[in-house]
C-alpha positions, 0 to 999 in steps of 0.5 A: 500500500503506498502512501500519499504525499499528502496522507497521514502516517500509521501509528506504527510508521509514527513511532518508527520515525519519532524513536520513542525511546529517545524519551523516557516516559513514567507514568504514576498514579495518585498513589505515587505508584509507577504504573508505566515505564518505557524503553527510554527509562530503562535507558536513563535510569537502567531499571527494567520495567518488571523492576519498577512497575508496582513499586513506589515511585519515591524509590527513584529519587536519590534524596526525599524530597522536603515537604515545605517545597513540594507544591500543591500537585493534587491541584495542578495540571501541569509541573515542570522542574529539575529532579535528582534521579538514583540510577541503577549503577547507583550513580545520581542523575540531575534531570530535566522532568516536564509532568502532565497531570491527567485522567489515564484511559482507565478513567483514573487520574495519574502524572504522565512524566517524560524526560528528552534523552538528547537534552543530556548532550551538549548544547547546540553548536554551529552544526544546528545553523543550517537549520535557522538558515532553512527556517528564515529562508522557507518559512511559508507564513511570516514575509521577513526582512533583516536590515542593518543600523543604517535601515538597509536590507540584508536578507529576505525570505521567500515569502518577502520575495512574494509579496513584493515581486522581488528578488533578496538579490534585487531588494539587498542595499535598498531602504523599505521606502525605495523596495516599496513606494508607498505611504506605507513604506515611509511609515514603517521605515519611521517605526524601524528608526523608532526601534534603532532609538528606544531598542522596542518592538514596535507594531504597525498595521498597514493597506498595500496592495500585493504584488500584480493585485490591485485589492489592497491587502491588510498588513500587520508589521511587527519590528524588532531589534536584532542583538549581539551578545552584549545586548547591544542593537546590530539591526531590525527585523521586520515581519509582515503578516498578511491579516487581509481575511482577518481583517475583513472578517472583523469588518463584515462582524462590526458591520453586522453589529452595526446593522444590528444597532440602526435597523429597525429604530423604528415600526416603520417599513419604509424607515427600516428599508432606507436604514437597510440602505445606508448600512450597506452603503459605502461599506458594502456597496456604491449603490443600493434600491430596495423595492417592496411588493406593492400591498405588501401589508395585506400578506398575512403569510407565505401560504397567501402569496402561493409560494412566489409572486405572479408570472409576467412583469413585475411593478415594485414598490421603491422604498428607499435607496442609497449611493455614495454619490451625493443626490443617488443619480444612479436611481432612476426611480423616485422614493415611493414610486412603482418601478416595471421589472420586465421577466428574466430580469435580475430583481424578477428572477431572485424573488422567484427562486428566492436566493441572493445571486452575484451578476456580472454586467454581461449576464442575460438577468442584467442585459434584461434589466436594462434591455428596455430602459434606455435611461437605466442603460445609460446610468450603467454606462455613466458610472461604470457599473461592473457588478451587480447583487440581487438579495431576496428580502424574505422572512418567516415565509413571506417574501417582502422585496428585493434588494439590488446592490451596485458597485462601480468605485469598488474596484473588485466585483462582488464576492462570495462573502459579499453575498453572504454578508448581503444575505445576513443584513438583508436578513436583519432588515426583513424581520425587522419590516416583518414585525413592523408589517404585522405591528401596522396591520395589528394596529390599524385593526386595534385603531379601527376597532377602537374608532368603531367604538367611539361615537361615529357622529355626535347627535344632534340637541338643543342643549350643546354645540360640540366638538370631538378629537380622538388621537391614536397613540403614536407607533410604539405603544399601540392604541388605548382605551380613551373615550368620550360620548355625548348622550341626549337625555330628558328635558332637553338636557345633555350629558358628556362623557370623557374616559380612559382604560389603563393599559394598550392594546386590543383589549383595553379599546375592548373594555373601552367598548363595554364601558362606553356601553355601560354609561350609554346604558346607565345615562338612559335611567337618568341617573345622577353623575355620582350615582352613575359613577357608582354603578360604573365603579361596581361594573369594572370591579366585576369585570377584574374578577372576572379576568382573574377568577377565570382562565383569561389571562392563560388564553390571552397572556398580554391581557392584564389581570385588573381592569383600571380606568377613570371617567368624568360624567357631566349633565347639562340643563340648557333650562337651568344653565346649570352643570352637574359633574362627578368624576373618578379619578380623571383630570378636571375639565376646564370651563370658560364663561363668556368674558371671563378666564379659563379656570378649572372646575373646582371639582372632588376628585374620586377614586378611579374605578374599580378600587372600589370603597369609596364614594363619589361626589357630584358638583353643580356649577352655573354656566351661563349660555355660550360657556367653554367646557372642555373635557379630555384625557391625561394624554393631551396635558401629561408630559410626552408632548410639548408641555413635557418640561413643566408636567401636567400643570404646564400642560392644563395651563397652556390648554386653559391659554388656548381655549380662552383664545377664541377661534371662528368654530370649535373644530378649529379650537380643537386642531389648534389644541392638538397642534399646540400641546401634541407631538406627531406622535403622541406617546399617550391616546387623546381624546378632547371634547370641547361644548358650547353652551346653549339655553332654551328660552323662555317662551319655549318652556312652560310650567304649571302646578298642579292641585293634587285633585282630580277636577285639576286635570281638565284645567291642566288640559286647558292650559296645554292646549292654550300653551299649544295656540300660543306656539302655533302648534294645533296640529300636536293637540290631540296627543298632547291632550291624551299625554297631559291627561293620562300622566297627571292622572296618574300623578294625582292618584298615585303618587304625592303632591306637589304636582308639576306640568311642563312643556318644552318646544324644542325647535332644533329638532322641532318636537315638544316634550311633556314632563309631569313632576310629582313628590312620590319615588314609585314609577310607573310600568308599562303592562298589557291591560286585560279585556276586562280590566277598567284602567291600565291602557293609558301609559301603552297610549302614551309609549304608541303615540311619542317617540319615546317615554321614561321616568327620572329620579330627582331629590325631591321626587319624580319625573314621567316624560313623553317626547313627541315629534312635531313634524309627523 
């Protein structure tokens, strides 16, 4: 069997070549046992192995050793010193012992101790310098150069031959700086004067192109003294050591980490490919485009797209490109703009087969690319394009883009570790645009569910003139939980409504949905804001336990145990002027009357809802007609905008500055609000609800007290039908007539005195409203009168022939109500 020159030797070959009796070899177990004895101990000490093996190691040496100096074996791997050794002849031998403390192939632990039999002669003589004349010659790794006090070369070898294409015959006499005319052969002819003077090494790194190459290598330069016997210096040595791999091995790491550190800032697609762009330019390319598949947020995933995009031409969304040349005019296509990829063409080719592919300029897949495009033609010919790398952007199994990078200042075409680098950042990028694909889509979802919620159209009513802002959180934290509401009620009145879940995301515009519907729920029984409140406060108490006794938080991980959230309630009476507030835990609104300053309603301040023990408590303000009300959300005031130097009592005092500021409409007054104390972006949800008040005159209400005896009612009919003539509203006799009668009845034999009739016209919307007031607490209930029955079928007529009917609760008793439209 013959061996080749570049195969490995056997074990026996091995042995054979090395002489392995030319070391003794001892090995001695933790016992101090000699367990294993060579040919070459027996050569140094004479002993046969029979003699030995088995026995106490100890017995080898020619004196004890001294306890105090021993060192701490059990605990080293390692030991080397000089051991005195009793030979067989009984003569005493001073030997050199280098031990290596191991774990034998019986799994025991054990000192292997060898000793090199040829350190015993003499030491080297001038018959060993053949080979350092044959090292310094051939060494294949290190180019080396000898150069004498006067920094002229002596001798090279043949790796410094290499790699400056000359001959030490060629190169002996001359300086560094005449071998190579280079900056760099100034710089390391000043770091070899530096080490004739101080007698230091010194080390340099340095660019320079090799011999016939036009790539500049990385060199590492290490300069030495070279001394005589008396230490004195006789000259330099200079090797050099070609560290190019290395070098852009650490490049392309510290590009990576860079890459690591600038994509993906933020949730923003289009910001992630331009930080994509100018991560790869200068450092790996001199002109990068990402293009992205157009829609490419409504992808869901890989399945959606049926494994590639569709046969034929391609249109490409540009998102974002980058060129060492300043303005990119090797683009020809704006940011934003659709850019035709013809089939066969290199971007079209990459996204079907969804690899990263180097071309040259001659390639069919470049030739198609600009085959049809004589602009782009003539960018390639402008600038001198010679390579070109297509780079699918692509992650978890969706294909996003492609990514096209250039080269046409860099001498050298792309490599294949250029591809993989391209590959590894194009990779980073995608997951990058991928999260923030998903995050758009999932918030625009949230936002679209929370605004479904909110009020799509305020209504109309006689009480306020309203305007409303509801603003997102910006892009990092995702859409809440704040609300607001205008909710007509009774008697013309109004109520207002402000709130904010804790927490972000889908469940809190849910939770927001289920209390929005709960006041709505609440306002229609015409309950007072502290009581409203109240009832709200045990709703979101329920809703915690809820979350909590149940699995809701193992279903949905990002839901959080506790449901938390403020609120402020106010009821206006456009009759009274005056404005009824409760809130719980929120900010407190800010009122403007005419002519007057911007304060804040002096309102206590509940807990916030779900705490629980404690009691809310309702303010009654006067707000004469054409006041400022305006209720918002922490957002608008809390630090995180503009205010965010002076906290949110910087913030309420701008508001109250900008809303004693007129302006024509209330919608301006709320966009000049939001611009003033809000960020693009805001880091909180927003929501503004800013009302004017109206009052109903005079002339549109009319009150009657009422005896509490039967012989009042037809009195009570006279008086609405004559109220009727004056307001010119005959047509509406006949079922007015019917409603005063049934509830003044009612009033007057259920229930106690005082008994009050009242009218009111509403003109906006043209309807009259009939309210009977009394001093009982007892309300009535519609019910199905039977055949026989005498009573019962008066409340039914009522409830068929208005819009709509209901009872409210006042201190100091009740009210029925019945609205009727005036334009049937």
């Amino acid at each position: 069997m013959h061996e080749s020159a570049a195969g490995a030797r056997a074990p026996s070959d091995l042995d054979d070549l090395v002489g392995a009796e030319l070391t003794a070899q001892v090995t001695v177990d933790e016992h101090g046992t000699v367990t294993g004895w060579n040919a070459g101990a027996e050569r140094l000490l004479g002993h046969p192995a029979h003699e030995v093996v088995g026995r106490p190691a100890a017995g080898l040496l020619a004196e004890p050793p001294r306890g105090r100096e021993l060192p701490p074996f059990p605990r080293l791997r390692r030991w080397h010193g000089t051991v005195r050794l009793r030979h067989r002849d009984g003569r005493t031998l001073t030997t050199k012992v280098l031990a290596h403390h191991r774990t034998g192939e019986n799994g025991r632990r054990e000192w292997f101790c060898v000793c090199a039999l040829t350190a015993r002669q003499a030491p080297p003589d001038r018959r060993d310098e053949p080979f350092v004349g044959w090292s310094f010659a051939q060494s294949p790794c290190c180019a080396t150069a000898l150069y004498d006090t006067r920094l002229r070369l002596r001798r090279a070898n043949r790796a410094m031959e290499r790699a400056v294409a000359l001959s030490e015959a060629d190169m002996v006499g001359l300086r560094v700086e005449e071998i190579v005319d280079e900056p760099a052969g100034r710089r390391a002819e000043q770091g070899m004067a530096r080490v004739l003077s101080t007698g230091e090494t010194q080390v340099n790194e340095d660019f320079l192109p090799a011999a016939g190459e036009t790539r500049a290598h990385a060199w590492s330069l290490v300069m030495s003294p070279l001394r005589d016997a008396a230490g004195a210096v006789r000259g330099v040595c200079l090797t050099a050591h070609d560290m190019t791999e290395q070098h852009w091995a650490r490049q392309r790491l510290q590009l990576i980490a860079e890459a690591g550190r600038r994509i993906g800032s933020t949730l923003d697609v289009m910001r992630t490919a331009q930080e994509l762009a100018d991560v790869i330019v200068p450092e790996l390319a001199d002109f990068v485009s990402v293009d992205l598949l157009p829609a490419v947020d409504d992808v869901p995933d890989a399945s959606a797209r049926g494994g590639g995009p569709p046969p034929g031409p391609l249109e490409l969304l540009r998102a974002a490109h980058q060129s060492v040349t300043p303005g990119v005019p090797e683009a020809v296509t704006a940011l934003g703009a659709l850019e035709r990829y013809a089939e066969g063409s290199a971007p079209v080719e990459t996204l079907r087969s969804g690899h990263a592919t180097v071309y040259e300029m001659t390639h069919p897949a470049i030739t198609a690319l600009v085959a049809h495009d004589p602009v782009r033609a003539a960018r390639v010919r402008e600038f001198g394009i010679h390579s070109v790398m297509t780079v699918p952007l692509t992650a978890r199994g969706t294909t996003l883009g492609v990514a096209v990078l250039a080269r046409h200042r860099h001498p050298e075409i792309f490599q294949r570790d250029d591809l993989v680098l391209a590959e590894e950042l194009a990779a980073r990028a995608t997951v990058c645009m991928d999260n923030a694909r998903r995050y758009t889509r999932e918030r625009d979802r949230s936002v679209a569910l929370q605004r479904s919620l909110l009020p799509q159209r305020l209504p109309e009513q006689a009480a306020v003139e309203v305007a409303s802002r509801y603003l997102p959180a910006g892009a990092h934290t995702g859409v809440g939980g704040d609300w607001f509401d205008v909710i007509p009620l009774s008697g013309a009145r109004v109520a207002l409504v402000v709130g904010d879940v804790v927490g972000h995301g889908i469940h809190a515009s849910a939770t927001m949905g289920r209390l929005r519907t709960a006041v709505r729920t609440l306002a229609d029984i015409d309950l007072a804001p502290d009581e409203l409140l109240t009832h709200l406060d045990d709703l979101v108490s329920r809703l915690s336990t809820e979350r909590d006794g149940g699995r809701a938080r193992e279903r949905y991980p990002d839901c959080a145990g506790e449901v938390g959230a403020t609120c402020l309630y106010a009821v206006y009476d456009p009759i009274s002027r005056r404005c009824s507030l409760a809130r719980a835990g929120h900010p407190p609104p800010v009122v403007v009357v005419p002519g007057g300053t911007a304060d804040v309603v002096d309102l206590p301040s509940g807990p916030p809802l779900g705490v629980g023990g404690l009691p809310f408590e309702c303010a009654e303000v006067d707000l004469p007609e054409g006041s400022l009300l305006a209720l918002y959300t922490n957002g608008l005031v809390t630090p995180g905008g503009r205010s965010r130097s002076g906290g949110a009592d910087e913030g309420v005092r701008r508001l109250r500055g900008l809303l004693a500021s007129p302006e024509p409409t209330l919608d301006a007054l709320c966009d000049r609000i939001l611009t003033e104390l809000l960020p693009s972006r805001p880091p909180d949800d927003v929501a503004l609800l800013v009302a004017r008040t109206r009052a109903l005159d005079a002339s549109q209400v009319a009150t009657w007290d009422v005896p509490a005896t039967p012989s009042a009612v037809a009195q009570a009919r006279k008086d609405a039908l004559a109220q009727l003539d004056a307001w010119d509203l005959e047509e509406a006799a006949f079922v007015t007539e019917l409603v005063v009668s049934e509830l003044v009845t009612n009033a007057i034999r259920h229930a106690q005195p005082p008994v009050q009739l009242r009218l009111i016209h509403l003109t906006h919307d043209d309807s009259l409203i009939c309210e009977v007031s009394d001093g009982g607490s007892t309300a009535p209930h519609l019910r199905r009168a039977r055949s026989f029955d005498e009573g019962g079928r008066g409340l039914l007529l009522v409830a068929q022939l208005t819009r709509r009917w209901g009872t409210r609760q006042s201190a100091k008793g009740k009210t029925i109500w019945a609205e009727q439209p005036l334009d049937a």
